[in-house]
Each structure stands twice: as C-alpha cells, then as structure tokens.
N, C-alpha and C positions, 0 to 999 in steps of 0.2 A: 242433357247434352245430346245434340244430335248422333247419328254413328256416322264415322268418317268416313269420306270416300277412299276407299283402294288407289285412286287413281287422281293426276293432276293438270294441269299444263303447267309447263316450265318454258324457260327460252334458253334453250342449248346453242353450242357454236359450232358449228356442221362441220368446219373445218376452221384453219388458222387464216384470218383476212378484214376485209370491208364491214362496216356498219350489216350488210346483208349474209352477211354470215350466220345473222343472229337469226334463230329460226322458233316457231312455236313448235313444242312437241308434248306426248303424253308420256308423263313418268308415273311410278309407284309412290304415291306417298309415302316421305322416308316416317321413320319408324324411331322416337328419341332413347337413346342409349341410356346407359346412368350417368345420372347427372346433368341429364339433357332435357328440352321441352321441343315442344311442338308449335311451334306459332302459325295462324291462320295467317298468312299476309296481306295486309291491304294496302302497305306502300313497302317501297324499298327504293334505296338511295342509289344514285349512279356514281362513279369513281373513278378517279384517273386509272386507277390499277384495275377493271373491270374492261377498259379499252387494251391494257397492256396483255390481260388473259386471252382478250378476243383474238388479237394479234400472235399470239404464240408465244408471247417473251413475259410472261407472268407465271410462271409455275404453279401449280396445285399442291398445297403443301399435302405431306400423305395421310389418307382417310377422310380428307377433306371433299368434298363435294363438285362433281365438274360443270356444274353450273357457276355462271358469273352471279355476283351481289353479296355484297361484304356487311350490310346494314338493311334490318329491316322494323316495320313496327305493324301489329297486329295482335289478336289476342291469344292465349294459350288455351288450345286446346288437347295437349295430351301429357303429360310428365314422364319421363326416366327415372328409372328407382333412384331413389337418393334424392332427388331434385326436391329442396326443401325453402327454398327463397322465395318460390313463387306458388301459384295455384291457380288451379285452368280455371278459364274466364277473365285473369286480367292480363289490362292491357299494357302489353311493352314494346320496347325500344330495344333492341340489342345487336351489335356485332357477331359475325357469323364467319367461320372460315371460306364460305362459299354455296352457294345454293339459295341466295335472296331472290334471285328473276324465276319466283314460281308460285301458284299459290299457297305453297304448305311448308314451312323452312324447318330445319331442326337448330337448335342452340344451344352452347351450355348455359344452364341454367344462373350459374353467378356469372355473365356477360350481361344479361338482361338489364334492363331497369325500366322499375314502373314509369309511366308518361306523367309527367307531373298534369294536374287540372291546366285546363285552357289551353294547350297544346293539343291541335291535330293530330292522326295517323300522318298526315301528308310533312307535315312541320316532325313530326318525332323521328320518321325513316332517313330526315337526310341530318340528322344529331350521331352518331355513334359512331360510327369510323373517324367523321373530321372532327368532332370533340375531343377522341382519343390521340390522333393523330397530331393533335394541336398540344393537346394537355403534358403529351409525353416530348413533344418536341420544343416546346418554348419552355414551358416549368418544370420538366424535373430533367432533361438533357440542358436545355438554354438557362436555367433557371434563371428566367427573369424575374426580377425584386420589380416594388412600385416605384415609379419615378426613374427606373432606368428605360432607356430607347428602343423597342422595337422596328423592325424593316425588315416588312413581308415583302418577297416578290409575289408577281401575282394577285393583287391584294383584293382584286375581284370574282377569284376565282371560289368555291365552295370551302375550301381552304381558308382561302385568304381574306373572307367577310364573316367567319369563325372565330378566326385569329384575333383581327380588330378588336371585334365584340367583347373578345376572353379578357387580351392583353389592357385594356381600358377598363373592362369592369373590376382586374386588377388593380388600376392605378399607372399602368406605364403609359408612356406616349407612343406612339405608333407613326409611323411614315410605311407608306405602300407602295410597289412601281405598279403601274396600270398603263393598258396601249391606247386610250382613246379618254377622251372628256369626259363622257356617258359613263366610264367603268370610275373615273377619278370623282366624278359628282355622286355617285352609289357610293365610293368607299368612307368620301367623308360625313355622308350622311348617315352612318351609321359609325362614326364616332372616331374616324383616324384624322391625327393633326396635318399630317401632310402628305398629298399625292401627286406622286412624279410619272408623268407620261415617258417612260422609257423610248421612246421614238423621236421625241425632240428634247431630250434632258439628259443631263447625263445623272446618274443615280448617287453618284459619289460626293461631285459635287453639292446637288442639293441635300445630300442628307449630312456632310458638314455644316454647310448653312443653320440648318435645323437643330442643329445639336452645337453649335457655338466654334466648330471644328473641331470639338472633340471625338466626332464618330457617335455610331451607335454600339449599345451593349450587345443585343441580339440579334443576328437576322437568320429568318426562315427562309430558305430555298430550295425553288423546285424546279430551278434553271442548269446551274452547272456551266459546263463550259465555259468560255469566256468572260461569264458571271463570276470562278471563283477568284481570280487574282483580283477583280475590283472588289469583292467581298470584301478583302483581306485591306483594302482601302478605307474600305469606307466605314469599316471597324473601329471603334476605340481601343485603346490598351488593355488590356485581359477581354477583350473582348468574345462571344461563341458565335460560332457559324454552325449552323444544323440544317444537313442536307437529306430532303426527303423526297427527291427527285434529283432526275439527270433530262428535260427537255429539251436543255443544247446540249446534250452528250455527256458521258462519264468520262471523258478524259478533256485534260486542261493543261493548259503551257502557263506557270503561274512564278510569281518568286518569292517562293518559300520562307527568303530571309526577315518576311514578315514576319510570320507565326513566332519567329523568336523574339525580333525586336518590338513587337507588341505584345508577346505574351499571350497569342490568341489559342481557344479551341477549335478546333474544323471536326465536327463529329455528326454522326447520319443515322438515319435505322431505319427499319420499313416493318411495318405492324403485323402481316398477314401471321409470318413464318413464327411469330415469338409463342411462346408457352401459353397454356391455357392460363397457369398459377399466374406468370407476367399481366397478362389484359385483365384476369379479376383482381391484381392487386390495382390496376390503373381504375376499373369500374367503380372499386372501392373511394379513392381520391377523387373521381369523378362526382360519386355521388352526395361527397361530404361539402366540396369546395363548388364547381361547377351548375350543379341543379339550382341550389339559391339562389346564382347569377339570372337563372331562367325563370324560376317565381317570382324573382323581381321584375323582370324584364329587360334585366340588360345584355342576354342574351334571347336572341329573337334570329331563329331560321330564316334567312333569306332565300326565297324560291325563286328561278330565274322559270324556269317552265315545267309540266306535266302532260307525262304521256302514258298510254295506257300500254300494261304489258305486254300489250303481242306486238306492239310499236317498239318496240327495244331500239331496233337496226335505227329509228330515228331521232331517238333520246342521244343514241352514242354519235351520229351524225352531228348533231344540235352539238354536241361535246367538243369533238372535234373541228368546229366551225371556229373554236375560239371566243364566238359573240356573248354567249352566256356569262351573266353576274347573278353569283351566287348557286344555288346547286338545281340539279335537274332529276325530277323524281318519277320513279315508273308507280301507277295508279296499280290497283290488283282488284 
C-alpha cells in the first residue's frame, strides 16, 4: 500500500451563499477514529441537503465534518481500531456524516457497504443516502406492503427515480408528480404506472383516478406547503404521509379534520442528525433486502450528469436548475 498523503483537496464553503461559494482548498487528510475507515474517494453523490449546508440552514451535526457530501464510494485505505467489516483495498459505498467533497473521507466502518459486481465508483456514490433515505421513509416509517399505492412527489428527482425503482421491485404501484414530459417519460421508463405533470394536473384528482378513488396508501414528500392538505386528499383511509422536505415551506394552512376521519399518519425524519447504531441498523436492512434488488437489476442508478470535484459550484448550480433527472455526481 502506498504511504498516504498528509494532505488533500477538499471543497469547503467560504461562507454561507451561491453555488460559488463552493471553493477548492487543501486540508489534512482526516485520520479514521475507532471504528472508522478511510476511503480513497473517487465519486461522491450531490444532495438536496449538501445545497441546504451550503446555504447555512443545514447544520453540522457535532464532530461531524464541515465539508459538504453525505455519500461516497471509493476504496479503503486505512482502518480505525476496531473496524472489523471491512479491509483496506475494498471497494465501498457508504454514507458519511459529512466530509464526501474531498479526496480522502472517513466513515464508520458498519455504514459502509461492499459495491456489489457490475456496479461503477460513479453508479455506487449516488446509492447510499437516497437508498437509505428511501428504505427508512417508504418501508419501515410509510411501511408500504406489495400491491399498496405509492405517490412520490418529485418523481424525477435522485430521490424520486430511487423510490420507483424500490417501491416496484417491491410489488407496489407507484404514481409520480413531474414538471415536464421529459421528467414523466424518464419516470415511467423506469418502471412508475403513472405520472402527473403537476403544472397542468391536478395531483389528487389523477391519483384517484389511478387508485379507483380509493386514494393512495403512501406518499413521499419533499414539497410541503400547500402540498400537505392535498396530501391529506389524495390519501386513502389509514393512509401515511412521510415528509422529508419542506420546498414550499414548513408551514401549511391545512384541515386537519382529515387525519381523523381518514385515520391518516403525517410523520417525517431527516437522516443526517440520527445515531450511528440508527443508519447501521438501516445499512443492515439495506443489505439483506435492497442489494438483491441491485444484482438483479431492478434497481439501476440513474445518473442525470457528472462533474469533476473542483466543479462543485456547478454540480450544485445544475441542482438548483431544477432540470436534472435523476442524481448529479462529483467525479474525484
């Protein structure tokens, strides 16, 4: 094994702002704790909450890392005592509390997981946040069963051509909202029964339609605002709402006397801040249920583009453009 460098680039955020915020700098290559590894990174995934850090309204949970990137894949090269799951030289995938936009990341060691064969560095980096994100919000908070409804908003976003992928290689049926033809033509091509153009549709009605007027069991969202009292619509009886954004806003003018007379959940969570034991129980779930899905290939990374890590400012630009389907990955 070669000897490490001392030293890195990373892409720090100068201050709180714009895509150009994003700056290349040289850091110490960090140093893995117990229980932790080292990974070399050669991709790392971009994320709605990596725009929210940049901006100032994503907090650094503490001892976590002030570099942005929540996901990365690359191989190990160094171990923290204890770290006994893996072994330098292979290649993994794994969620990180922060510190992916550099060449050198630390991880804990049960976050990781080996890249199954046929899978790229480029295809693994953008799997581990929106897998977890997906796994913990539709199946063990939404618990959707086969043959019940899903309805992603966003359904073309890294998220939401995840979700499809999961909830279908489960067995349920899936509906998406999408803003344009192009994002509704990607969604069903990879395997959602119905997608509604939220700009000339209304999302309640057609996802009645879809479901006989019964509603649907689940839906994922990462809208909010004026999205939740149609939620609460377009829901069937016992129906779950799991909210994992707020991009119309965290507050809502809604009427609540749904939740009773339907019998609905409205419940939410956000990955970063949760426990270490929390994400290696999910890693675990992940790798029993979810990986198979992937050596089959019924789940398959969609990549909307690739840019190289000193390109950050234009990855999160691309981000915020709205135009992208599917996820956007920094090369290392």
């Amino acid at each position: 094994m070669d000897k490490l460098p001392t030293h890195m680039t990373a892409i720090a955020i100068s201050s709180p702002g714009g895509p150009e915020v994003l700056v290349p700098e040289q850091r110490e290559v960090p140093k893995p704790r117990a229980g932790e590894i080292l990974v070399k990174v050669e991709a790392a995934g971009v994320n709605r909450p990596d725009v929210l850090q940049r901006m100032g309204k994503y907090p650094v949970p503490p001892g976590a890392s002030d570099l942005p990137g929540l996901e990365i894949a690359g191989t190990i090269v160094a171990l923290g005592e204890g770290a006994q799951k893996h072994k330098i030289g292979d290649r993994v995938m794994s969620l990180t509390a922060g510190g992916g936009y550099a060449e050198y990341c630390v991880a804990p060691d049960a976050h990781a997981i080996t890249i199954p064969e046929g899978l790229s560095m480029k295809q693994a980096a953008t799997l581990p946040e929106t897998v977890m994100t997906v796994w913990h919000n539709v199946f063990e908070r939404g618990a959707l069963k086969p043959g019940e409804t899903l309805l992603v908003h966003g359904g073309s976003s890294g998220i939401g051509t995840t979700a499809i992928q999961m909830a279908k290689a489960y067995g349920a049926k899936v509906i998406v909202t999408v803003g344009g033809q192009d994002k509704a033509d990607a969604c069903l091509k990879l395997g959602a029964d119905v997608a509604v153009n939220y700009k000339t549709q209304d999302f309640v009605a057609e996802a009645k339609t879809a479901t006989d007027g019964k509603g649907v069991n689940v839906i994922l969202d990462m809208v909010g605002g004026d999205y939740v009292d149609r939620n609460y619509d377009a829901a069937a009886t016992e129906g779950r709402i799991v909210q994992i954004a707020f991009l119309g806003g965290p507050k809502a003018t809604a009427n609540f006397g749904k939740l009773m007379m339907k019998r609905l959940w409205h419940t939410g969570s956000t990955l970063r801040p949760r426990s270490n034991e929390d994400k290696a129980a999910m890693v675990g779930a992940i790798e029993a249920t979810v990986l198979p899905w992937i050596l089959k290939g019924q789940l398959k990374p969609l990549i909307d583009s690739e840019f190289s890590l000193r390109d950050a400012a234009k990855a999160h630009a691309r981000m915020e453009s709205g135009q992208h389907i599917g996820k956007i990955v920094l090369t290392v």
